[in-house]
C-alpha positions as CSV (number, residue, x, y, z in Angstrom):
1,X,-119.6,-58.3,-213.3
2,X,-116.0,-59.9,-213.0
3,X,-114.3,-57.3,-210.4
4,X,-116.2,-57.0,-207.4
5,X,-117.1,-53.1,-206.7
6,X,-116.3,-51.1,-203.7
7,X,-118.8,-48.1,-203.7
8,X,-118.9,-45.6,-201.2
9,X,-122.8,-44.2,-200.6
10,X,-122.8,-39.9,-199.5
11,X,-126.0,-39.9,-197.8
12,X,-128.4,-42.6,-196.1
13,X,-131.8,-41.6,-196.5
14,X,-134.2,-42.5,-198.5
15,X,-132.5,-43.0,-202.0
16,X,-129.4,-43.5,-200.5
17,X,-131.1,-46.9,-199.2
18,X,-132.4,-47.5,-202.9
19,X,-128.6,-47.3,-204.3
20,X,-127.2,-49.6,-202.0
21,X,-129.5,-52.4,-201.6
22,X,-129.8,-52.4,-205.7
23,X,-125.5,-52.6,-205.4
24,X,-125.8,-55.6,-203.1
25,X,-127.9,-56.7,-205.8
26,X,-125.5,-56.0,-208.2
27,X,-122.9,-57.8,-206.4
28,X,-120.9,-54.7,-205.2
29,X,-119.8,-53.9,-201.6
30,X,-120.5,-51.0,-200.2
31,X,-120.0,-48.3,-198.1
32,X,-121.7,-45.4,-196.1
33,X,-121.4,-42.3,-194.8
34,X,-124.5,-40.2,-192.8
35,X,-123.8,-37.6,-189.9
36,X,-127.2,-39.8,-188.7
37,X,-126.7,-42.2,-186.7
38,X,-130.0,-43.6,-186.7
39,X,-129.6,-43.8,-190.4
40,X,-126.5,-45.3,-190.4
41,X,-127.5,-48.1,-188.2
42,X,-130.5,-48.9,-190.0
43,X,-128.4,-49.2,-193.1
44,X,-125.7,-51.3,-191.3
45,X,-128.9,-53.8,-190.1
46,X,-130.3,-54.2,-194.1
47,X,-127.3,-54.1,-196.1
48,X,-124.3,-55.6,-194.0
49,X,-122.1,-52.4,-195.2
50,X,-118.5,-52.7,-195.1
51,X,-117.8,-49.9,-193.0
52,X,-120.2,-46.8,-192.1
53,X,-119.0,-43.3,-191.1
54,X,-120.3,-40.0,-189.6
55,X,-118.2,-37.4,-192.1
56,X,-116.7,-37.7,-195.7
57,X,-113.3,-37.2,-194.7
58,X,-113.0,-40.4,-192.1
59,X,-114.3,-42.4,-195.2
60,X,-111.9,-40.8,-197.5
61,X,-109.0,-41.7,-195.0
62,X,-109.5,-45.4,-194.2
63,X,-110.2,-47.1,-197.5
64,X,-109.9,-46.6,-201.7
65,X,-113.2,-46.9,-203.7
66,X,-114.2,-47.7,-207.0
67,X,-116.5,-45.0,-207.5
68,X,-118.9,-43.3,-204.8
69,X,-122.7,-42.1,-204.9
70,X,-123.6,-38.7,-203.1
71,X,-127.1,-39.1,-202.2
72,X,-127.0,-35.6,-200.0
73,X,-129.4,-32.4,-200.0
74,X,-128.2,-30.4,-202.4
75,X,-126.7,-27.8,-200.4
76,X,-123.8,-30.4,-199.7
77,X,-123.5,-32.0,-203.3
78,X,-120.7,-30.1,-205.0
79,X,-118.5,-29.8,-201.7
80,X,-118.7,-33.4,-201.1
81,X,-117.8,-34.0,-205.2
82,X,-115.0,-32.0,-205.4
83,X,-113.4,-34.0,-202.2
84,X,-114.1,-37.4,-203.8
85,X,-112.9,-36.1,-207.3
86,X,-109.6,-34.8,-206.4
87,X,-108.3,-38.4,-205.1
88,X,-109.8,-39.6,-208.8
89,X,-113.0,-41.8,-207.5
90,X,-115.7,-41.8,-210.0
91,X,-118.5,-40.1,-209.0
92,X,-122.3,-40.3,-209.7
93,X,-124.0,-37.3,-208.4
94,X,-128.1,-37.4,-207.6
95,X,-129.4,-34.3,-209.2
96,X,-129.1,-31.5,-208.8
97,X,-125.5,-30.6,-209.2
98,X,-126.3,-27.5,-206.8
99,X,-128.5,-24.6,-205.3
100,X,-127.4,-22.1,-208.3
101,X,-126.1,-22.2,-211.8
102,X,-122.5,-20.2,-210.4
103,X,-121.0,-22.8,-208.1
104,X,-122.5,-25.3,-210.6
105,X,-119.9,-23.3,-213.4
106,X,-117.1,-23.4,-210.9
107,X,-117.6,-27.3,-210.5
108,X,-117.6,-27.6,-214.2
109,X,-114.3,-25.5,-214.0
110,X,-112.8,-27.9,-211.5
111,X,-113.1,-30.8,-213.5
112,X,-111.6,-29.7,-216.5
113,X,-108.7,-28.3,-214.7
114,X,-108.2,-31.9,-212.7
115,X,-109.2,-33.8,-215.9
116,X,-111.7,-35.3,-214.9
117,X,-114.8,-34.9,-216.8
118,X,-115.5,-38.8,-218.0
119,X,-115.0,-39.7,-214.0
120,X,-118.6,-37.4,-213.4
121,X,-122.6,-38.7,-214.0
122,X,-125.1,-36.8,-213.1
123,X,-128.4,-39.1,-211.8
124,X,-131.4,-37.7,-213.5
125,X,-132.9,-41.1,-213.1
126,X,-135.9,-40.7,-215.8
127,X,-133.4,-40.7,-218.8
128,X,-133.7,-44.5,-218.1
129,X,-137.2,-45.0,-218.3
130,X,-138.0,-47.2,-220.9
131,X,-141.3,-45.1,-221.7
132,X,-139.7,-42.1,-222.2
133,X,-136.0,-43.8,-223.9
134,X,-138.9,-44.5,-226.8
135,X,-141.0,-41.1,-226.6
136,X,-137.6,-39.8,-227.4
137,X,-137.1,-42.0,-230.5
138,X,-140.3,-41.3,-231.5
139,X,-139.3,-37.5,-231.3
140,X,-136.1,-37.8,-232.9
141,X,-137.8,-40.1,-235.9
142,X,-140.4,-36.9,-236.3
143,X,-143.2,-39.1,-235.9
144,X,-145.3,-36.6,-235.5
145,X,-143.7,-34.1,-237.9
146,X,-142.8,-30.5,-236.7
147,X,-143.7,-30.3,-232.8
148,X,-145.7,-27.2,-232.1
149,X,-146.2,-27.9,-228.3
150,X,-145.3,-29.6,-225.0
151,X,-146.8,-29.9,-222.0
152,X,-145.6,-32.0,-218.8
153,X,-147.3,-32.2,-215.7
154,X,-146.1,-33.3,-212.2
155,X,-147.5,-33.6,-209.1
156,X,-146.9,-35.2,-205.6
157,X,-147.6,-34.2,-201.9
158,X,-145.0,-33.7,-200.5
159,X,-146.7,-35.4,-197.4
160,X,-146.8,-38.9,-199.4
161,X,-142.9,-39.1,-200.4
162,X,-141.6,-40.2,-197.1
163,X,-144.6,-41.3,-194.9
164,X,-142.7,-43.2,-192.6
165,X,-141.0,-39.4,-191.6
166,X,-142.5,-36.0,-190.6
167,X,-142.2,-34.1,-194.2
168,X,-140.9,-30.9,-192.2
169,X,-137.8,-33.1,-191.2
170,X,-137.0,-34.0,-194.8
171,X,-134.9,-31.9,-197.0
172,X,-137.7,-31.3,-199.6
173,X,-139.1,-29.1,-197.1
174,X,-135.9,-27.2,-196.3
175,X,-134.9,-23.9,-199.1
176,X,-131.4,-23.8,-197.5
177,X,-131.0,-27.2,-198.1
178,X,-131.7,-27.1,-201.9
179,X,-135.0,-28.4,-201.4
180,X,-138.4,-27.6,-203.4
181,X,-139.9,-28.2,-206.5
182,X,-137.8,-26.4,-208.7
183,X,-134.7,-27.9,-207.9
184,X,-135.9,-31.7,-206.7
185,X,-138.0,-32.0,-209.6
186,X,-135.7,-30.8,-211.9
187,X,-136.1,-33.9,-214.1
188,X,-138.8,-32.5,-216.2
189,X,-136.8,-29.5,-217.1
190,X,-134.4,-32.2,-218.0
191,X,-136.5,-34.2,-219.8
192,X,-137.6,-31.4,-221.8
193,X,-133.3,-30.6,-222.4
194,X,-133.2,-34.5,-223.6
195,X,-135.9,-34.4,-226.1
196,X,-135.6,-30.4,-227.4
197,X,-132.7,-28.8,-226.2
198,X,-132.1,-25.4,-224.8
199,X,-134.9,-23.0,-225.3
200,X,-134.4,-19.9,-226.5
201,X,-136.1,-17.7,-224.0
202,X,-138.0,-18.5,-221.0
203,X,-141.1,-17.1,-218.6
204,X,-141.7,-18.3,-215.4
205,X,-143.1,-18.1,-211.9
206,X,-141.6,-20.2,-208.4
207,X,-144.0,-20.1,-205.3
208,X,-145.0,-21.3,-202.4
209,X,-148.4,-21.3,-202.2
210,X,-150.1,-24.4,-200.1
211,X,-150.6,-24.9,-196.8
212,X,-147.2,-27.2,-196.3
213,X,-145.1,-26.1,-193.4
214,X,-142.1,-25.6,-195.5
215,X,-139.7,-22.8,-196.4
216,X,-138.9,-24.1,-200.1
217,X,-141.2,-23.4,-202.8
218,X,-144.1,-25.8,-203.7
219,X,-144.9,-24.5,-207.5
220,X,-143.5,-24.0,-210.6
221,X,-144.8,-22.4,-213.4
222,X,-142.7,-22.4,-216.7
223,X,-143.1,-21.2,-220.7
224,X,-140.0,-22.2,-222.6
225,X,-140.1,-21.0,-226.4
226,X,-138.2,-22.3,-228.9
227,X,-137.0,-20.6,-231.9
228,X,-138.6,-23.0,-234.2
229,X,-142.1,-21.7,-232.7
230,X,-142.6,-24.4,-230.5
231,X,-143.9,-23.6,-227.3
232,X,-143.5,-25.9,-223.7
233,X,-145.3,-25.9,-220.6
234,X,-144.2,-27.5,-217.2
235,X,-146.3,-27.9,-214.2
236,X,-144.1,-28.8,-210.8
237,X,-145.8,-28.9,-207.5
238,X,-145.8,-30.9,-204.5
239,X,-148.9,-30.3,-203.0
240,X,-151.0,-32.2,-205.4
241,X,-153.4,-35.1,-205.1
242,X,-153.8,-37.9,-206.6
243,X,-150.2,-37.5,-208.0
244,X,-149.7,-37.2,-211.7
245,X,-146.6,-37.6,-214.0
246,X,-147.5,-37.0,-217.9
247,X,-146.1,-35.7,-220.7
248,X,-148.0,-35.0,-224.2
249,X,-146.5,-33.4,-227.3
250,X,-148.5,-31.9,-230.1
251,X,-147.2,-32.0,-233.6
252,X,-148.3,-30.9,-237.2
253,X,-149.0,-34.8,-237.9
254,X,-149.9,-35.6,-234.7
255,X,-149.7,-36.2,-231.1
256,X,-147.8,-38.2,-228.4
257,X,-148.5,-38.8,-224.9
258,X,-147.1,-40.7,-221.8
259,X,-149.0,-40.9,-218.4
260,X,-147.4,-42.9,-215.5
261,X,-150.9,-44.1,-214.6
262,X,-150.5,-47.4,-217.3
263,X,-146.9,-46.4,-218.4
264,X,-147.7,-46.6,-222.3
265,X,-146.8,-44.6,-225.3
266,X,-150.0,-43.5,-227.0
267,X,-148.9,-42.1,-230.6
268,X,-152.3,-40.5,-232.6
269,X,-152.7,-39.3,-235.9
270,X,-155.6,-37.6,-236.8
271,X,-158.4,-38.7,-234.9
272,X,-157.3,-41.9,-234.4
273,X,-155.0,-43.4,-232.2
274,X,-152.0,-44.8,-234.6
275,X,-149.6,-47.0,-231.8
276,X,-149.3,-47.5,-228.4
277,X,-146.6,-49.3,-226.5
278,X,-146.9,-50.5,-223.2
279,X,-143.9,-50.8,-220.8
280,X,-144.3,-52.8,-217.4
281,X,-141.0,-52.3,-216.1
282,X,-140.8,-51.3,-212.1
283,X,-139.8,-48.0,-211.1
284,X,-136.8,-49.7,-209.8
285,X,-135.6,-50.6,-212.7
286,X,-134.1,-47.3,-213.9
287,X,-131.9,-47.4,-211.1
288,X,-130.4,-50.5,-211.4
289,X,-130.1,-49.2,-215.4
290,X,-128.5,-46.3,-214.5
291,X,-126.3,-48.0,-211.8
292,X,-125.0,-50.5,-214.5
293,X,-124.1,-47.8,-216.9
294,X,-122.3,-46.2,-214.0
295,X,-120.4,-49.6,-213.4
296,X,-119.7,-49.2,-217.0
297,X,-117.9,-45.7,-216.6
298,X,-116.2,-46.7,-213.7
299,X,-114.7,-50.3,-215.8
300,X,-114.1,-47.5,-218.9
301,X,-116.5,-48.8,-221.5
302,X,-118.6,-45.9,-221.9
303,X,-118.8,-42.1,-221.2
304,X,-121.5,-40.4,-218.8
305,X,-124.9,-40.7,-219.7
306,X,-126.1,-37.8,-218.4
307,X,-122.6,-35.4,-218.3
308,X,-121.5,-31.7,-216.4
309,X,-122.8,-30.0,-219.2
310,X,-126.5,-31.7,-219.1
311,X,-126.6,-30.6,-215.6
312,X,-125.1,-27.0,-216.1
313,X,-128.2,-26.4,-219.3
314,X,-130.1,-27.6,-215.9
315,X,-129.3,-25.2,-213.9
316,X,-129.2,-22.7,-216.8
317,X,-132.8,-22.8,-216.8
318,X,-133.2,-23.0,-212.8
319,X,-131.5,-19.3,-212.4
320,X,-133.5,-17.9,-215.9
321,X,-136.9,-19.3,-213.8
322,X,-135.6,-17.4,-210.9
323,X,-134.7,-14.3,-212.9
324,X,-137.9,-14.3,-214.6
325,X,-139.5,-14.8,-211.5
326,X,-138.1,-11.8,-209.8
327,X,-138.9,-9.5,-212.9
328,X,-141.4,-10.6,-214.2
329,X,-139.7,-10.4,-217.7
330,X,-139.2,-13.2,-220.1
331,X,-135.6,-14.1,-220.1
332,X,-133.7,-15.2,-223.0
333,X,-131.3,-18.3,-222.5
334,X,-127.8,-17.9,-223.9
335,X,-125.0,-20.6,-223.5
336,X,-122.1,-19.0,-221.6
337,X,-119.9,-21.6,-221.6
């Protein structure tokens, strides 16, 4: 990297913490901004910040940036973009881009109107897993011929995700902070996006139904159909031990499948098991991927990876879960914008 980076971090906590020690790594400086002060002076000891500050707007005041990282709860991530975006600072956004799929429109709105489209990535960090980069290909090279069905699984107590923190004090736990399975683990919807698309209808349940002391839900349900005829299933929940993550596609010549347990790519035809590759990479390493393609947008070599409209089909899906939800209906996905 020739031009050393000034980043400004939204948000100490937990991934917060990931982004900027993988910047120092990255040979960027950094900045942060956490109305904790607890937080902020842990991050101050571990990552010798440039400056740290208790609001957005003291930041915005005292220094320029190169590009900025909101690592918020939800609730706060489209407020917080739109006041880095209007002074121009490039912005990569963890995901969700919000609580519903209207404010998310009106953001979208925003940045066409101030231009700024190519100065927006959305994080939906499992886009750069290597794994799942070539169960993509594979896809997209019909390995399998004509997919028929999908089914990804993913589970995690909630309990396990921050174990050095009560889980009722983290904003998974919190519905009016955009926590929950639905929203936070929105990646598998995405996933699903990356490798088929928009569905054309969709059928779905959202509860609560453990024993966690939380007011967001803990359980997702969902059938997307597509009109081709194939059919996907997504498990979310965050009450579930041991954790799983694991995705298997069914196809007229045969199957793939991905597990996180050994991380490899398991491609079967017939009754026998055809390829597999193996990745080894650390979980880290999607970050730091997806932190050097953000370094990219900000020096203007390449376009957002994962753009406004990937997050808006997002939260497309998030409000036609809700709807069908409430009514009990399937709902059929259009594209209204």
């Amino acid at each position: 990297m020739t031009n050393k980076k000034h980043i400004l971090i939204i948000g100490s906590g937990s991934v917060g913490q990931r982004h900027a020690k993988n910047l120092k790594d990255l040979n960027c400086n950094i900045s942060i901004v956490d109305p904790r002060k607890d937080r902020l002076d842990d991050s101050i000891k571990l990552f010798n910040v440039e400056n740290s500050y208790l609001n957005i707007d003291q930041a915005l005041h005292n220094t320029k940036y190169d590009g900025s990282i909101i690592c918020s709860p939800t609730k706060y991530h489209l407020s917080q973009a739109t006041l880095l975006l209007e002074k121009k600072i490039p912005t990569l956004m963890e995901k969700p881009i919000s609580i519903d799929y209207n404010s998310a429109i009106r953001f979208k709105l925003f940045l066409k109107e101030n231009t700024c489209e190519d100065l927006f990535m959305l994080g939906y960090t499992w886009r750069w897993w290597k794994a799942l980069i070539k169960m993509r290909e594979l896809i997209n090279n019909s390995i399998i011929g004509k997919e028929y069905h999908a089914q990804y699984f993913m589970s995690a107590h909630l309990a396990d995700w921050h174990p050095w923190e009560p889980y009722q004090d983290f904003f998974m736990a919190s519905k009016e902070l955009g926590g929950g399975a639905l929203l936070d683990e929105s990646h598998w919807i995405d996933q699903m996006l990356w490798f088929f698309g928009l569905p054309d209808s969709i059928s779905a349940t959202v509860d609560t139904i453990s024993d966690l002391e939380i007011t967001s839900d803990d359980s997702v349900e969902l059938i997307a159909s597509y009109k081709n005829g194939l059919k996907v299933f997504i498990h979310l929940d965050i009450y579930g031990r041991p954790h799983e993550k694991s995705i298997k596609i069914l196809g007229k010549e045969g199957k793939i499948e991905w597990s996180d347990i050994d991380n490899s790519v398991n491609v079967f035809s017939g009754l026998e098991k055809k390829e597999s590759f193996n990745f080894k990479n650390d979980r880290n390493d999607m970050f730091i991927d997806l932190l050097k393609d953000f370094i990219n947008l900000i020096d203007k070599k390449s376009s957002p990876i994962c753009n406004i409209d990937d997050g808006l089909k997002v939260m497309i899906l998030i409000d036609a879960v809700r709807e069908s939800h409430k009514s009990g209906k399937t709902i059929k996905i259009e594209k209204p914008y």
